[in-house]
N, C-alpha and C positions, 0 to 999 in steps of 0.2 A: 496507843500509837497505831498510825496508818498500817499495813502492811508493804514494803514496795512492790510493784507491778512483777509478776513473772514474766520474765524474757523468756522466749524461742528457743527452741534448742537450736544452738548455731549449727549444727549437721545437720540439721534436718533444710533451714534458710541454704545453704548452699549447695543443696543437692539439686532442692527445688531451682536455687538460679541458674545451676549447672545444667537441667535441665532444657529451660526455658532457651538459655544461652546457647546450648547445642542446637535444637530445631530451630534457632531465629536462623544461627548460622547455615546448619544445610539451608533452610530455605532462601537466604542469601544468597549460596551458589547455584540454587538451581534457576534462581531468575535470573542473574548476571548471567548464566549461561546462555539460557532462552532468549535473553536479549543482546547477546552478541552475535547472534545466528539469524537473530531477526534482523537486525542495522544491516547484517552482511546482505540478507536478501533482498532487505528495500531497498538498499544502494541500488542492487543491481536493477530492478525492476521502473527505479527510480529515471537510468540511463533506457532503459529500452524505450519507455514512456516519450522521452527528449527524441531519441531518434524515430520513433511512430510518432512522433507531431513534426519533425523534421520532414520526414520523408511524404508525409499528409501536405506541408504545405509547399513542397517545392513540388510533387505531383499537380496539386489546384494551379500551382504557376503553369505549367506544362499543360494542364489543360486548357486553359485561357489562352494560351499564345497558339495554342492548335485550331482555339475556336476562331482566332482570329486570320489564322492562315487559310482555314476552310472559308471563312465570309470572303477573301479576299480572290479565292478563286472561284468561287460561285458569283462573283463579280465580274468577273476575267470568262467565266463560259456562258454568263449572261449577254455579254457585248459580241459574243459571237468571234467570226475572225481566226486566225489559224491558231491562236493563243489557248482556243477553245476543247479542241481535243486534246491539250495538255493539263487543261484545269480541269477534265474531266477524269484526268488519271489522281491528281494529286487530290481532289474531293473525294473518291473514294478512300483514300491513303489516311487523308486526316479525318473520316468517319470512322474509319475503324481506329486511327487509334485515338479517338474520342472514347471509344467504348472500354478502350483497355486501361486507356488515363484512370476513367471514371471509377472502376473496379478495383485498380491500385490505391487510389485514394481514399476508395472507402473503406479496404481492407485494412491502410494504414490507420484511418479511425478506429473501426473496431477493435484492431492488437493494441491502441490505446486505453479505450474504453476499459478493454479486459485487463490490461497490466495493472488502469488506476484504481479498480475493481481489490484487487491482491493491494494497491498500496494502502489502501484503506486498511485492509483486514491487518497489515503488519502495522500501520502506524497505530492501530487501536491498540495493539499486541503491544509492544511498545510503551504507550501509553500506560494502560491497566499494570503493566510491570513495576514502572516507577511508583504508580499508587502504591503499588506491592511492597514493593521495598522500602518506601517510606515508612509504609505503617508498623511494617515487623521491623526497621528498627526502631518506632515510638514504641512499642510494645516491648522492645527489651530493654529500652531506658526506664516504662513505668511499668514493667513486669505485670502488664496486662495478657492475658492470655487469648480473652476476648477480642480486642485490639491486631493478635496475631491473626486468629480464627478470620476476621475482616480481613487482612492481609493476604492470606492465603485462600480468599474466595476471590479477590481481586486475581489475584494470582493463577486461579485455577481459567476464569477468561482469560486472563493473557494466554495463556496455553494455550486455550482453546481458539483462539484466533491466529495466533503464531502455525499449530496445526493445521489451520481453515486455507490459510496463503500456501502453506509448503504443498498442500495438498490440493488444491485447489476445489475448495469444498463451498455450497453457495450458503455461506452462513456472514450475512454481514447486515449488521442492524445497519438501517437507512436511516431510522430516525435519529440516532447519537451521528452519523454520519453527518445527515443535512442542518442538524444543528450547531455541530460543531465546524461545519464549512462556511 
């Protein structure tokens, strides 16, 4: 007769799951963490973004209707007449503040630029998380360890770009960026 197969020692299978099951879980809360800190910050970076494109195109408005008031008195102290030495006050007026329009609006560009700069690095963060926590819970369903190890390198970039935003550090792949834009 066959002999039957030797089974496992069961304390030994549940220390090993008890294991596994422990580290799936902290590493559970420490992503759930990381990405509740990260949503709070892209929110907010999110809204500054809205208002530097805000304030970017009602400035372009403001400079348009400036340029238009400057043509219209450089019109006005072209035809000469006493009209003249008053378009000649208000064209210096709307020169200068041509120059200031032009500087506000690009400055609003740039605080753009630079916010959507950090939205990236947090939506990556974000991103890389959920891979995260997907995998290490496949990995505690098929008590792959391997599978966690994947998870927690996902894991360790989300970190690492979640840190890059808070800190404003110049670490932001372009390529995963522009391809996923």
């Amino acid at each position: 007769m066959s002999e039957a197969p030797e089974l496992p020692d069961l304390e030994t299978v549940e220390v090993h799951d008890k294991r596994l099951n422990r580290v799936v879980a902290t590493t559970v809360v420490i992503l759930s963490v990381s990405m509740a800190l990260v949503n709070i910050k892209d929110g907010n970076i999110v809204q500054n973004m809205q208002q530097a494109q805000a304030m970017q195109v009602d400035t372009w408005n403001q400079y348009q209707a400036t340029r238009l008031k400057l043509h219209m008195e450089e019109i006005a102290a072209a035809n000469g007449g006493p009209a003249a030495a008053r378009a000649e006050g208000q064209i210096a007026k709307y020169t200068k503040e041509l120059v200031e329009l032009k500087a506000k609006a690009q400055q609003a560009q740039a605080d753009y630029d630079h916010n959507n700069y950090r939205d990236d690095q947090f939506d990556l963060s974000d991103g890389l998380a959920s891979i995260a926590l997907a995998t290490t819970a496949i990995a505690a369903l098929v008590e792959l360890w391997g599978l966690l190890f994947f998870g927690w390198a996902a894991g360790a970039l989300s970190i690492l770009f979640a840190v890059a935003g808070f800190a404003q550090l110049p670490i932001h792949p372009d390529a995963i960026v522009g391809f996923l834009t």
